[in-house]
N, C-alpha and C positions, 0 to 999 in steps of 0.2 A: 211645627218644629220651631225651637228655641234655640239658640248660640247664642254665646256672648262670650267675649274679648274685651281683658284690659287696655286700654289706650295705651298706658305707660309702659307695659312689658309686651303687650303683645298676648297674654296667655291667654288660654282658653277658660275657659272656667261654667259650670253648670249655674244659670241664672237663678236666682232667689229676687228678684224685687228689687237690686241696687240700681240707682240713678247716677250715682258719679262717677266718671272716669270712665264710662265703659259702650263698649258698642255694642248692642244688642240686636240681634238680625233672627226676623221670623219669613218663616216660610211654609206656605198655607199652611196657616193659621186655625186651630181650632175655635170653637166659641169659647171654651174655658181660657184655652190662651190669650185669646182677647181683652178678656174680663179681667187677666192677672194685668196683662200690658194698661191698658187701662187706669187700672187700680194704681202701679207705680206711677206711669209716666201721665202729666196734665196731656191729654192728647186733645187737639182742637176737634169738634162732631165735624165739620166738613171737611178736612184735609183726613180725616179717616174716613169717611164715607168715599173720597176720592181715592183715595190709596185701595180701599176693597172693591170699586165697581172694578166689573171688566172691561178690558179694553179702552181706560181712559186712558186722553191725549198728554202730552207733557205738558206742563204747566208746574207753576212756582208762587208762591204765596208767603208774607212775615204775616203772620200770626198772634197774637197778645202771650200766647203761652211757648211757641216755638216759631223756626224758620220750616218753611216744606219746599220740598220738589218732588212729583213724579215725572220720570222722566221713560221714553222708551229707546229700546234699541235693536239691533241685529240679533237673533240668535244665532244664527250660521252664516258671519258674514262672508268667510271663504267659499262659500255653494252659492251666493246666489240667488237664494229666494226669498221671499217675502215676510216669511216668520218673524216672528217679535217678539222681546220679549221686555218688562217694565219693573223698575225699585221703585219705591217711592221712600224718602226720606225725610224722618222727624228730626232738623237741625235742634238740641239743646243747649245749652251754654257749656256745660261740663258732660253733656251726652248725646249720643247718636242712637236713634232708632230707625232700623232701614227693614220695610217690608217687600217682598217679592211672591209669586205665586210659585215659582222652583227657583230664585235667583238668578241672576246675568254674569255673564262672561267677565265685566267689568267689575261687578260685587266678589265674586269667586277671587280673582284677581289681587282686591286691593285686601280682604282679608288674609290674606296671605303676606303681605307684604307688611301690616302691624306688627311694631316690633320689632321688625330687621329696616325697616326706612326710619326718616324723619318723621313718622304719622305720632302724633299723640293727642291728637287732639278733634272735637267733633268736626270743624270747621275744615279742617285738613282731610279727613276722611269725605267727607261730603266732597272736597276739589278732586280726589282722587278718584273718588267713583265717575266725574263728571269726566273727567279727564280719561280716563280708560273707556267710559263710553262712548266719547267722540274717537280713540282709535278704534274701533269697532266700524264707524262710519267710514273712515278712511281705508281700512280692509274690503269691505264693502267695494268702496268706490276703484279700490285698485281693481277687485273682480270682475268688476263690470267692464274697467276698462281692458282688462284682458281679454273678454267676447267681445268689443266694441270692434277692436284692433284685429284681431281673430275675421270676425266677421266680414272688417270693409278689407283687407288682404283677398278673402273669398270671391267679392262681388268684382275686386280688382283680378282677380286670374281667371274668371269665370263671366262673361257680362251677362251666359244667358240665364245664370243664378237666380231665383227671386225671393229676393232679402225681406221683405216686405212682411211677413208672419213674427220672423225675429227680432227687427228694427223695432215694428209695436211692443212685444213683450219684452224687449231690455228697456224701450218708453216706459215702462209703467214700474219694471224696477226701479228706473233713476227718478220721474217723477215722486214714487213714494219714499226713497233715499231723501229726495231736493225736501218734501215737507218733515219729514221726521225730523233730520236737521236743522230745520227752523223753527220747527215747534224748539226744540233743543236747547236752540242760539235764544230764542224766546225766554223761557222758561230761567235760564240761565244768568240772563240778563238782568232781569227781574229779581233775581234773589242777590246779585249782583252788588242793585240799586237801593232794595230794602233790608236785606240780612242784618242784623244787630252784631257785627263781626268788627276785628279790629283792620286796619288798613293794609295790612299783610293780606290778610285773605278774601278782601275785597279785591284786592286784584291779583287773588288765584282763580277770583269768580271772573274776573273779566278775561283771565287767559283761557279758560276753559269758554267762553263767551265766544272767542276769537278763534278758537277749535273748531267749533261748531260752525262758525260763518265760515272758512275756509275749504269743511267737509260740503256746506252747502253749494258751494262756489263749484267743488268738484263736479258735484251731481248737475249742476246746470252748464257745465264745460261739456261734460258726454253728451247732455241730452242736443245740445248745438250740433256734436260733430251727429249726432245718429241725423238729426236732421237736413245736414250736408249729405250724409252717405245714401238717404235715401234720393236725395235731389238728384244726386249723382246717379243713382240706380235709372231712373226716370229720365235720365239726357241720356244714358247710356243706351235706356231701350230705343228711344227718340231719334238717335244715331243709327241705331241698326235696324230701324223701320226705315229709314232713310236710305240704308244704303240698298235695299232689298227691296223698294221705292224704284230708287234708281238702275236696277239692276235689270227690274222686269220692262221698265222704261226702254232701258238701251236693248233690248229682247225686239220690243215691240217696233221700234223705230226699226230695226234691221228686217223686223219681215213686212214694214209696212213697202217698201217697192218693192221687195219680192210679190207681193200680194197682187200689186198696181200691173205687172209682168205678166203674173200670170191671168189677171180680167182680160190685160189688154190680150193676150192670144188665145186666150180664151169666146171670141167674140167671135159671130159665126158669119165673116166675111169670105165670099165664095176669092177676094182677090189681094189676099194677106198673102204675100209670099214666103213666108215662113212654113206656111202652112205643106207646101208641095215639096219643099225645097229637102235634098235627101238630110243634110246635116241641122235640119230643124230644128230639131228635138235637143240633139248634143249643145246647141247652141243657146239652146232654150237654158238648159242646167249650169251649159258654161257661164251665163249672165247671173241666173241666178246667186253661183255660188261668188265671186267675184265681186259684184254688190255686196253681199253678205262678209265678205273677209272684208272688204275695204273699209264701209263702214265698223265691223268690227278693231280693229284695227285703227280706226281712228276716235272711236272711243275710247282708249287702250291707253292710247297716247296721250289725249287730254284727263285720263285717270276720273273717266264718265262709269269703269265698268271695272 
């Protein structure tokens, strides 16, 4: 599929081959379509071999015939998972060519916005895209910190929780959040330093640059607190192995002279007077239990039990 929009108005208009003024946006791509894109626009053989493999990384390249970036992002950065999705973008002086396999939330976005904003221009479209796809990252990183948050509340009302399943798999969300946005802030930078642009929007490249360091910054703030929260999880259990430790401790101490009471009368002395004696027995139990309170009791007191 083929769109294209005037820069100056904003309109839409069914594409025939013009290169000036105009943003053209494909979206999986036929081979004939290619062959027209092609045809109009000087495209470089490696920043289009790059733009059509799968799953290439973000990166940015100045070109003899144009400016490039592909860049990737969130496709559902409100859920939480891992999905992706990638524009690559042909900077030209007087035109923008931006391909995608179904488009981004940020491409979606900034088309819409031609012609009711300040966009007229390629240089500007290309900051906009950049720009709506670093908030992407930041919705993202709110997401995560809403389970992060969620999460260590849980391990905090519950300590015999174990977080440990979920702590790993929000790890590997923010780990692949932390590189996406540095591929990003990479990629970004780059086109930044080399783009053929005027000073204006070289540092639209650098705010969008500065987006991306910031969304990364996020992703590596979470991944710290998960890290805490599990450290925590871990003294938490350490605590209550301890006190359960101590618990069967103060147990054992209180039947160890009950134990010592009952060997000693237990011992088969024909001249033990306990042994005859009518209130033996009762007194046997009275010591028993009596040892047993007292040192309980005094465990109690020093906060042994």
């Amino acid at each position: 599929m083929i769109r294209a929009k005037r820069l100056a108005t904003g309109e839409d208009f069914t594409w025939n081959g013009e290169t000036k003024g105009v943003w053209v946006d494909t979206q999986d791509s036929t081979a004939e379509e290619l062959v027209a894109l092609r045809r109009a626009f000087s495209l470089n053989r490696f920043a289009l071999e790059d733009a059509l493999e799968h799953g290439h990384w973000s990166r940015a390249e100045q070109y003899p015939e144009h400016a490039f970036i592909t860049i990737r992002s969130y496709a559902n950065p409100t859920q939480a998972d891992e999905f992706t999705e990638r524009v690559s973008l042909f900077i030209f002086p007087e035109a923008i060519l931006s391909h995608s396999p179904h488009g981004t939330l940020a491409l979606n976005s900034v088309w819409t916005l031609v012609g009711r904003e300040t966009i007229n221009s390629s240089q500007e479209v290309a900051y906009e895209i950049l720009d709506h796809t670093a908030d992407t990252f930041f919705t993202m990183a709110d997401t995560l910190e809403a389970k992060v948050d969620e999460l260590e509340e849980r391990v905090f009302k519950n300590s015999r929780e174990n977080p440990v399943e979920q702590v790993f798999e929000l790890k590997h969300l923010i780990g692949q959040g932390r590189r996406l946005a540095t591929d990003a802030r990479e990629a970004s930078a780059l086109l930044g330093r080399h783009a053929n642009a005027s000073a204006a929007d070289l540092v639209r490249y650098r705010d969008a640059q500065d987006s991306f360091t910031r969304a990364a910054s996020r992703f590596e703030g979470l991944r710290d607190i998960l890290t805490s929260l599990l450290d925590l999880h871990l003294n938490l259990q350490s605590q209550r192995m301890n006190e359960v430790m101590r618990t069967l401790t103060a147990v054992s101490v209180i039947f160890l002279p009950l134990t010592f009471l009952a060997g000693v009368w237990g011992m088969n002395y024909q001249l033990m007077p306990e042994l005859h004696w009518k209130y033996g027995y009762a007194f046997a139990w009275s010591s028993f239990l009596a040892v047993g309170l007292v040192l309980a009791y005094y465990f109690k007191r020093r906060g042994w039990w």
